[in-house]
VOPAGU-2260 file (C-alpha; in pm, 1 decimal, decimal comma):
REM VOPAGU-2260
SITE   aa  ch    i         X         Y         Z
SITE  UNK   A    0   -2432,1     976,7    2540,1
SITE  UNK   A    1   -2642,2     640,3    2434,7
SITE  UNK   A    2   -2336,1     575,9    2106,2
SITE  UNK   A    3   -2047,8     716,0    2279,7
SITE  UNK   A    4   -1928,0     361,9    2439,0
SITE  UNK   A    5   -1644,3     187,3    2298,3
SITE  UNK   A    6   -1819,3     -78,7    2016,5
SITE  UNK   A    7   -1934,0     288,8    1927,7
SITE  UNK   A    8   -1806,6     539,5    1630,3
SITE  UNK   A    9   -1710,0     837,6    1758,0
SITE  UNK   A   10   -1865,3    1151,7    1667,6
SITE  UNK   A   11   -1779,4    1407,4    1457,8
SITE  UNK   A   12   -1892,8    1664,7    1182,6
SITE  UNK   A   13   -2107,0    1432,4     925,0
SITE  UNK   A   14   -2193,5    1731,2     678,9
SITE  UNK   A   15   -1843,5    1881,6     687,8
SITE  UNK   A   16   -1653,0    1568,6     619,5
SITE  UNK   A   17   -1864,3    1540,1     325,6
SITE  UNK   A   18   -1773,4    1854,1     226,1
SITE  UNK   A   19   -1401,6    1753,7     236,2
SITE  UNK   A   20   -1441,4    1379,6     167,7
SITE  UNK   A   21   -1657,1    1374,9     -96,2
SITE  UNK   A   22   -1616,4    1731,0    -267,7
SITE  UNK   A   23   -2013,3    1868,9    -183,5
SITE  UNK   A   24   -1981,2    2269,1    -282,8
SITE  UNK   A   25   -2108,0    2315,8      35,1
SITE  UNK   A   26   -2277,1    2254,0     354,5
SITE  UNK   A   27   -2654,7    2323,8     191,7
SITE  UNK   A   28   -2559,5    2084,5     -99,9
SITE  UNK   A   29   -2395,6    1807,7     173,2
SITE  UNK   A   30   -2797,0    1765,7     301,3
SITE  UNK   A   31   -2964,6    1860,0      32,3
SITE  UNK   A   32   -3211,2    1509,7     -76,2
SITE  UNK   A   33   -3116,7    1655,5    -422,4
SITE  UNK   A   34   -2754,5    1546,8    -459,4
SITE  UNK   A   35   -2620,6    1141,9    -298,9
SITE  UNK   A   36   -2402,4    1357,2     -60,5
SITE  UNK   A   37   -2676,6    1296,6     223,8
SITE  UNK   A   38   -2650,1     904,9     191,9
SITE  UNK   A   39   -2300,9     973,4     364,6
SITE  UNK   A   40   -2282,3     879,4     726,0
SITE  UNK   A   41   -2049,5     827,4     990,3
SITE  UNK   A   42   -1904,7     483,0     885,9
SITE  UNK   A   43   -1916,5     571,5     506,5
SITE  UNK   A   44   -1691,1     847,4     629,9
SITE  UNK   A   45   -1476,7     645,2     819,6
SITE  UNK   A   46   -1411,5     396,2     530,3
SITE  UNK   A   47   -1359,6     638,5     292,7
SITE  UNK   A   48   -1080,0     850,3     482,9
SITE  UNK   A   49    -911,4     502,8     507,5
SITE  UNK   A   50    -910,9     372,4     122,2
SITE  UNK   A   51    -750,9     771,9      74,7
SITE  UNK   A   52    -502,1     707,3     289,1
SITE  UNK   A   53    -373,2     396,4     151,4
SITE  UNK   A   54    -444,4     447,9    -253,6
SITE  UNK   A   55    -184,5     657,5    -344,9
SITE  UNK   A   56      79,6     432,1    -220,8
SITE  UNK   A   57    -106,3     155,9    -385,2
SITE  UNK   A   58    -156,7     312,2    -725,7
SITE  UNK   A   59     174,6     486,6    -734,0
SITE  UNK   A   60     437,3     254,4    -639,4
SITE  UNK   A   61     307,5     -85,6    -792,6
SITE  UNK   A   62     242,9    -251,8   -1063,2
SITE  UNK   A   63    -169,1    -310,7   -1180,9
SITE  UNK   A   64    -181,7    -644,6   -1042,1
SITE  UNK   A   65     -28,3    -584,9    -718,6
SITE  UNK   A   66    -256,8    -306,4    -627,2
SITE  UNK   A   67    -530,7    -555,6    -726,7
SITE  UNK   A   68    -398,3    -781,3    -460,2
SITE  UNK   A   69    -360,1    -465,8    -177,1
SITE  UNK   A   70    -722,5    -388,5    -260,9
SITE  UNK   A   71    -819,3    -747,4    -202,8
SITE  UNK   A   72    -660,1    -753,5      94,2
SITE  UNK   A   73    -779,6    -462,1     258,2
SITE  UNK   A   74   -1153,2    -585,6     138,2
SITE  UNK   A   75   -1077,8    -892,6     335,4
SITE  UNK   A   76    -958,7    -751,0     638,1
SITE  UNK   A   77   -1307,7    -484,7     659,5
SITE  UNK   A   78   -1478,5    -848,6     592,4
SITE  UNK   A   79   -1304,1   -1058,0     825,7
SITE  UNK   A   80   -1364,8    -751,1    1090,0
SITE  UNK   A   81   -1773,9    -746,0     985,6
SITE  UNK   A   82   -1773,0   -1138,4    1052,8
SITE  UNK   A   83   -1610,9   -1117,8    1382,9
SITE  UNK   A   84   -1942,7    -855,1    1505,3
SITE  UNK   A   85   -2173,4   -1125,8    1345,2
SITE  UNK   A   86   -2393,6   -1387,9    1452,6
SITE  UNK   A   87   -2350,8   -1586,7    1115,5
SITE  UNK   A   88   -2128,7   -1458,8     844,8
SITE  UNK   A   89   -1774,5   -1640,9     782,7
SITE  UNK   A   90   -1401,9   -1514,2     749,3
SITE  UNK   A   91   -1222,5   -1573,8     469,7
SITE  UNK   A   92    -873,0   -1636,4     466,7
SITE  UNK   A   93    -778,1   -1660,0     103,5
SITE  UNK   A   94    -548,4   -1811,6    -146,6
SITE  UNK   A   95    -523,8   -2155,4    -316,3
SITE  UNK   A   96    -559,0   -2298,0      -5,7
SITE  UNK   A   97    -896,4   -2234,9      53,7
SITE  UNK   A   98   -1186,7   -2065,4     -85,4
SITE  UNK   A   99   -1456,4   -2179,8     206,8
SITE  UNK   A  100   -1517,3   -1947,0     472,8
SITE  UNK   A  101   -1406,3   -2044,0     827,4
SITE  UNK   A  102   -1537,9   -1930,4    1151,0
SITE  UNK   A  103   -1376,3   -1625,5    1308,1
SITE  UNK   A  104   -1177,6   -1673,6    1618,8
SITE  UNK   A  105   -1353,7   -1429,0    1784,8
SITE  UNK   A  106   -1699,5   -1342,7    1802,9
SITE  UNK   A  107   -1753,0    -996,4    1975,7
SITE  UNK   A  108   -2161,5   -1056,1    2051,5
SITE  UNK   A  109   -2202,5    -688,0    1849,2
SITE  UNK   A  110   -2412,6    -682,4    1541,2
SITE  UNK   A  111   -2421,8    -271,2    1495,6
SITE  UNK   A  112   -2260,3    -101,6    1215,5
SITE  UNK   A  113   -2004,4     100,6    1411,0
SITE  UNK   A  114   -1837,9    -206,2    1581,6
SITE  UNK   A  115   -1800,6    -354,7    1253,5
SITE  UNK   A  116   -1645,1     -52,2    1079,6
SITE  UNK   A  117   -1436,4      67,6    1457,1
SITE  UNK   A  118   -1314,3    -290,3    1434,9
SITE  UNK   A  119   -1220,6    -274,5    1056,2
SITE  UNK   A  120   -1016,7      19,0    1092,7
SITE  UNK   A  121    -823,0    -129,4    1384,1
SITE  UNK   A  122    -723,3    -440,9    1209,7
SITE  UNK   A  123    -647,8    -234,7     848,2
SITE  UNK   A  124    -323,6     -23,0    1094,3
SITE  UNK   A  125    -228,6    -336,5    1250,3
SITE  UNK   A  126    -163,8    -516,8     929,9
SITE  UNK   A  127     -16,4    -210,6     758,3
SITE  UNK   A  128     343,0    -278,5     824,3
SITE  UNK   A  129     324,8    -634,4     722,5
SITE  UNK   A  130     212,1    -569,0     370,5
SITE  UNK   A  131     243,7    -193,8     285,2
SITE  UNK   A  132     477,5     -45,7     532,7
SITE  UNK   A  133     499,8     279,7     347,3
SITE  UNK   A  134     109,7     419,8     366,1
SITE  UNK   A  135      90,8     393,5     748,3
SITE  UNK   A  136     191,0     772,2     768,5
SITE  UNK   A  137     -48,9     859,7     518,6
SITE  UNK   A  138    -327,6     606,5     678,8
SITE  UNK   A  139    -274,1     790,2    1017,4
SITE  UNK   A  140    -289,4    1140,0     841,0
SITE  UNK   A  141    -656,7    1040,2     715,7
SITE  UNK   A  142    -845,9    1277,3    1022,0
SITE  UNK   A  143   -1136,3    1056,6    1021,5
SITE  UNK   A  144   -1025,4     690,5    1110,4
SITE  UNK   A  145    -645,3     849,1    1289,6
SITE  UNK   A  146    -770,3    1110,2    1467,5
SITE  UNK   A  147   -1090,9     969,5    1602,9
SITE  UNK   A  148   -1008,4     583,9    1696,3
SITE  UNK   A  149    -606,5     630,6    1725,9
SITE  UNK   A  150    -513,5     271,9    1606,9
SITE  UNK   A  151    -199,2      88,5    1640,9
SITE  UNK   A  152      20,8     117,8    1363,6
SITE  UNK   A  153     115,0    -321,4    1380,6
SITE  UNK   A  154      73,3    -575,1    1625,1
SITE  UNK   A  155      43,9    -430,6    1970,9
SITE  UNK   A  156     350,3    -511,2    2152,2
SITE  UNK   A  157     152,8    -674,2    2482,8
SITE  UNK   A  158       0,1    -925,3    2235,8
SITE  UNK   A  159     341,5    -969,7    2023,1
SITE  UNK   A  160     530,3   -1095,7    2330,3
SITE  UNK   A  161     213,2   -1343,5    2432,8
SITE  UNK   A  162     126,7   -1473,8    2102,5
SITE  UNK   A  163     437,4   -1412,4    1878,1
SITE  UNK   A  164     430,0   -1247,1    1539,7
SITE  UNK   A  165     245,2   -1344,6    1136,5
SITE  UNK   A  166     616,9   -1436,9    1087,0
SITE  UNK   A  167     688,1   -1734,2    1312,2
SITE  UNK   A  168     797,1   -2015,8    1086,5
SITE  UNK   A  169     799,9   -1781,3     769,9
SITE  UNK   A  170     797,4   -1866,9     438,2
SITE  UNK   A  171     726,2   -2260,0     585,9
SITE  UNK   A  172     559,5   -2414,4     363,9
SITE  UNK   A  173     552,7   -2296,1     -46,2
SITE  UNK   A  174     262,9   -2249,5    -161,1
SITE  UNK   A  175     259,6   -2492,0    -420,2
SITE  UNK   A  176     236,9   -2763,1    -101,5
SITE  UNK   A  177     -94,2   -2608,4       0,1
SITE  UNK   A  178    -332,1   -2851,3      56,4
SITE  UNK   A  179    -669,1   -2774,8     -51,9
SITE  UNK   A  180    -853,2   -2988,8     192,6
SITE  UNK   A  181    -655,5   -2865,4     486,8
SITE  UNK   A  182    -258,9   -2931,3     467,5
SITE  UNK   A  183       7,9   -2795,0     727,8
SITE  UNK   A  184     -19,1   -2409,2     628,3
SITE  UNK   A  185    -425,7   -2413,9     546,7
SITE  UNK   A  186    -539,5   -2449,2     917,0
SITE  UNK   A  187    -414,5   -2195,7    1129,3
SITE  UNK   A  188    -174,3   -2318,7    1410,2
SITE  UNK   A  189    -434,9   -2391,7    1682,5
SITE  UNK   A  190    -165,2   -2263,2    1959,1
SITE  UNK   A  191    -198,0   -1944,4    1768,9
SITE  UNK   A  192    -565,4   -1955,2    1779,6
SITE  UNK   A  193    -607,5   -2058,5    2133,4
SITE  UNK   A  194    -342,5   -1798,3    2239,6
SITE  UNK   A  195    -498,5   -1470,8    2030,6
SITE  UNK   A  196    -858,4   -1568,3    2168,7
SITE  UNK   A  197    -716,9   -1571,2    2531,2
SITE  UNK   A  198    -524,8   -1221,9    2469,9
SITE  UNK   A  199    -855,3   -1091,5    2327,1
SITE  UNK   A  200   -1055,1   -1198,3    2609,8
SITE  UNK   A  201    -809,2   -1141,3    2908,8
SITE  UNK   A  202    -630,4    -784,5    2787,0
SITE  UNK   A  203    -786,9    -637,8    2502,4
SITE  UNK   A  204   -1175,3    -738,0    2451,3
SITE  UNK   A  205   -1293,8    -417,9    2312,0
SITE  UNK   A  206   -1255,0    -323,0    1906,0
SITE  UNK   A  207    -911,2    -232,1    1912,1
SITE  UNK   A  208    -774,1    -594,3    2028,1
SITE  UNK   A  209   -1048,4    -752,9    1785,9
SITE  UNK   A  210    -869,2    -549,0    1520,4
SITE  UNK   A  211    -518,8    -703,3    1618,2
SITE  UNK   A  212    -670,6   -1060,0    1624,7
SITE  UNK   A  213    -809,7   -1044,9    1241,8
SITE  UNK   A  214    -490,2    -904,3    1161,1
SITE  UNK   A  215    -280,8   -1151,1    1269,6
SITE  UNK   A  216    -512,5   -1413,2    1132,1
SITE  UNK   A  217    -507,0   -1324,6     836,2
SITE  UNK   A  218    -154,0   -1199,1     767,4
SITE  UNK   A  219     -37,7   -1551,2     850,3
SITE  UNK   A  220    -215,9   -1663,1     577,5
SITE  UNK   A  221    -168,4   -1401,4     329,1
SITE  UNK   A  222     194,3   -1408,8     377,7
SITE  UNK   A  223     277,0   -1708,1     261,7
SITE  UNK   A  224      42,6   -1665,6     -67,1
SITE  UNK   A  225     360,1   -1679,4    -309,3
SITE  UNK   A  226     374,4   -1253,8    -368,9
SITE  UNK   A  227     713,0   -1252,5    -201,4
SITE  UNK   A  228     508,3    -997,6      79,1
SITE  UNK   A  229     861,9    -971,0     319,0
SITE  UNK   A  230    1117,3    -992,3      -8,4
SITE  UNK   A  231    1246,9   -1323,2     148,4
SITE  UNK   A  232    1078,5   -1556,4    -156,7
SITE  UNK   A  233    1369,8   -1717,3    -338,2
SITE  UNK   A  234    1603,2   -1739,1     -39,6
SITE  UNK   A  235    1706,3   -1392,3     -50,6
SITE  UNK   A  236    1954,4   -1354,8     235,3
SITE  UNK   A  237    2055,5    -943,3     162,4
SITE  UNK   A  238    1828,4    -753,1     436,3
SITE  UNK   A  239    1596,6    -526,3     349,2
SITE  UNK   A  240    1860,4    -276,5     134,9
SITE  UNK   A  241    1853,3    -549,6    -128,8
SITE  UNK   A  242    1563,0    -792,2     -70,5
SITE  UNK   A  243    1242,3    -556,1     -41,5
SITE  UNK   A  244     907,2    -705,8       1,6
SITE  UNK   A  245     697,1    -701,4    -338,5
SITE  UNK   A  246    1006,0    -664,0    -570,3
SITE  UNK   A  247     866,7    -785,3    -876,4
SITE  UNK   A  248     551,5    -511,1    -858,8
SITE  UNK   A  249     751,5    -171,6    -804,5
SITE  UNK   A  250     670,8      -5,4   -1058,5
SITE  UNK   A  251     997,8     255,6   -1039,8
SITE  UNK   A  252    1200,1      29,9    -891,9
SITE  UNK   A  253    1501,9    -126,0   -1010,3
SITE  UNK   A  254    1648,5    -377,7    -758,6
SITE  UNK   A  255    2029,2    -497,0    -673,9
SITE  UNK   A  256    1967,7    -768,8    -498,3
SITE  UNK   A  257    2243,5   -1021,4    -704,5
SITE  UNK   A  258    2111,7   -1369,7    -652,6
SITE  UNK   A  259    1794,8   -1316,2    -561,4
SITE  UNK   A  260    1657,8   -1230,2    -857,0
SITE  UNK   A  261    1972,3   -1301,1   -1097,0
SITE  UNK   A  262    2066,4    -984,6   -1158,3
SITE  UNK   A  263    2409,8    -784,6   -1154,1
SITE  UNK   A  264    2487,5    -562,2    -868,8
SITE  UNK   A  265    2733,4    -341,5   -1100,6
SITE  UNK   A  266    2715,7    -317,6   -1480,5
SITE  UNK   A  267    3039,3    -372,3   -1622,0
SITE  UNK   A  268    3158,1     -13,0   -1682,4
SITE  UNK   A  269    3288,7      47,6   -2087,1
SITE  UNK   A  270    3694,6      21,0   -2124,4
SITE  UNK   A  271    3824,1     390,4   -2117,1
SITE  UNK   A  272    3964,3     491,9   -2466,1
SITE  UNK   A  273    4329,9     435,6   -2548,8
SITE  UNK   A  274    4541,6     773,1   -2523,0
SITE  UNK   A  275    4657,4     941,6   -2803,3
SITE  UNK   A  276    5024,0     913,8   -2898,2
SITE  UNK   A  277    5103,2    1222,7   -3007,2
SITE  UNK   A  278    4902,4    1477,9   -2852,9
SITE  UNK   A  279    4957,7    1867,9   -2983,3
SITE  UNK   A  280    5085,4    2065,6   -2661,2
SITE  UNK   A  281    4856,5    2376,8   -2775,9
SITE  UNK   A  282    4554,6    2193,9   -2843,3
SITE  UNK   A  283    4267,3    2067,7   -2554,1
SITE  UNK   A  284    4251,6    1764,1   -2459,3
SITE  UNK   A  285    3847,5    1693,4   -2576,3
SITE  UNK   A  286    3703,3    1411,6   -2427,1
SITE  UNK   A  287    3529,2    1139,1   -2698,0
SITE  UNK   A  288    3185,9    1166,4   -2682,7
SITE  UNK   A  289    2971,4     926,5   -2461,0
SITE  UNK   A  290    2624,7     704,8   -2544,0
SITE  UNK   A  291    2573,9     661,8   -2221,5
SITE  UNK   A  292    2288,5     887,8   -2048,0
SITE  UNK   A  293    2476,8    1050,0   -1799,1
SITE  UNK   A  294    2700,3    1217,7   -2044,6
SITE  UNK   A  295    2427,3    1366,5   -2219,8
SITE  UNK   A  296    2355,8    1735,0   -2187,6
SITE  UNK   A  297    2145,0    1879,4   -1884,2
SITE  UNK   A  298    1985,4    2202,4   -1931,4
SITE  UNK   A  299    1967,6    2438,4   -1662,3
SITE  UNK   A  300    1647,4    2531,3   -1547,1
SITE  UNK   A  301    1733,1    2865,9   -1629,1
SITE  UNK   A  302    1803,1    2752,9   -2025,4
SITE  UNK   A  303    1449,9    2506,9   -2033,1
SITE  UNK   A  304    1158,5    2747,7   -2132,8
SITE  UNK   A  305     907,1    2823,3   -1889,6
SITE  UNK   A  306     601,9    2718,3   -2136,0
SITE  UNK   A  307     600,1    2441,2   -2322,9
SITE  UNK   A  308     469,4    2518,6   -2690,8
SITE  UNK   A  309     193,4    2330,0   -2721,4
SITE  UNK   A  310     156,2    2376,0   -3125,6
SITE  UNK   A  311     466,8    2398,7   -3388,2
SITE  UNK   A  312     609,8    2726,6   -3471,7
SITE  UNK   A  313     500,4    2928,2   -3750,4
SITE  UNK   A  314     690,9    2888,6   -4101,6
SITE  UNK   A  315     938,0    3152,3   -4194,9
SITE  UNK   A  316     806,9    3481,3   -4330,6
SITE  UNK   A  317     868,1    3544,0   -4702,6
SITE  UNK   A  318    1131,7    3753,5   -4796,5
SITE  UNK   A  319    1009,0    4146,7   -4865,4
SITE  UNK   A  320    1010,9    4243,7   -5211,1
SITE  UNK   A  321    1287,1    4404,3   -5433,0
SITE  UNK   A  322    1256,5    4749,4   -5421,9
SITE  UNK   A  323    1466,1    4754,9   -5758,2
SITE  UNK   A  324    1321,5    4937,1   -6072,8
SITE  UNK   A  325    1196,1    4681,6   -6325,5
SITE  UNK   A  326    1324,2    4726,6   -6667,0
């Protein structure tokens, strides 16, 4: 009853999410001083079902270097969330515009492990939308930080229509005007700070609106950090069927979005072959033969063979010998 308040993380099943989590054999082996699986504890847990829930839309759908930059960001927002339940340690906010660490907006007065991670969690689903829209299913699948906290997918709409949105003003200023020392987009707008510490302290003060506030903090800044995060970079004007955030990075993707990034919507298709002049009436017309992909064969499934050889076939066996008499 002592660590069930809200600053608190809930509890659950330690040794059987490390049976599931962390692939133990089994519940003997998940305490057993004999394997690391006991070092596990509630907040290890909780991080962990997190990073699974956003990896494999990281590692799947982007190129190397964006999912460095995902990672990065989701380090900084568990940071940013650990300063904010600290007496002394700094936020960091990223980017060539500044490497010094800057003191949260929000202090919570916790120090304890579970606010920090409770409050991590909360800000990771609020930001999800702004900068990798398609792992919030998968995030809230994840039973451990989902099922047990039930964060906010984005900003939560009571604080949207007080304090506005990440995106007021977007792109603003490039980021090749950054200011190191502290130019127009390195300070965060102090109407947005004075407004997001007032929300936190008048409707949301637990770890759930702390979450929201490092969030927005730091999606303002990482927004503008020159990765094209809403698809807008380059004055692309198509909505979100042509100008989709990271476009550069998909790995499988292959954009129409004209202008934007100077490419053609439409290939020019090949000119159809003249028709023949004196066609035989008794013979089939037989179409000239294509180099172009789609007029290459398909098989069938039913003609592809169910097991793929996975050495050549054996040579051809000698002919049998002549039976004939020798002279």
């Amino acid at each position: 009853a002592e660590c069930g308040g809200r600053w608190d993380t809930p509890w659950f099943d330690v040794v059987l999410a490390r049976v599931g989590a962390l692939g133990a054999p089994s519940r003997e082996a998940a305490t057993s001083h004999e394997a690391p699986f006991f070092q596990a504890d509630r907040n290890h847990i909780m991080i962990i079902g997190a990073m699974a829930g956003l990896v494999p839309a990281i590692t799947d759908g982007y190129a190397f270097s964006f999912q460095t930059r995902f990672t990065n960001l989701v380090d900084q927002l568990v940071w940013n969330a650990f300063a904010s339940n600290s007496d002394r340690l700094q936020a960091l906010l990223f980017g060539s515009a500044t490497h010094r660490g800057v003191e949260p907006l929000v202090r919570s007065g916790q120090t304890s492990t579970d606010a920090k991670v409770v409050t991590a969690i909360h800000a990771i689903a609020a930001a999800l939308p702004f900068f990798l829209p398609e792992a919030a299913g998968a995030f809230c699948a994840a039973p451990a930080p989902c099922f047990l906290l039930r964060p906010t997918i984005g900003l939560e709409p009571r604080l949207a229509a007080k304090c506005g949105s990440p995106l007021d003003g977007y792109p603003g200023v490039p980021m090749a005007d950054f200011d190191p020392e502290g130019g127009e987009w390195a300070v965060f707008p102090p109407e947005k700070a004075e407004c997001l510490v007032e929300w936190h302290a008048e409707d949301a003060p637990g770890p759930s609106g702390l979450g929201q506030v490092v969030a927005f903090q730091l999606l303002w800044h990482r927004l503008r950090d020159g990765w094209n995060s809403m698809g807008l970079d380059g004055g692309c004007e198509g909505g979100p069927a042509y100008c989709l955030p990271y476009a550069e990075g998909r790995t499988q993707y292959n954009p129409q979005v004209g202008d934007c990034l100077e490419e053609e919507l439409f290939p020019a298709s090949p000119s159809p072959p003249p028709p023949s002049t004196s066609p035989s009436p008794s013979a089939e017309l037989v179409p000239p033969p294509s180099a172009s992909p789609s007029a290459r064969p398909v098989l069938k499934p039913n003609d592809r063979p169910s097991v793929r050889p996975s050495v050549l076939p054996p040579p051809p066996s000698p002919p049998p010998p002549s039976l004939s008499p020798s002279p």
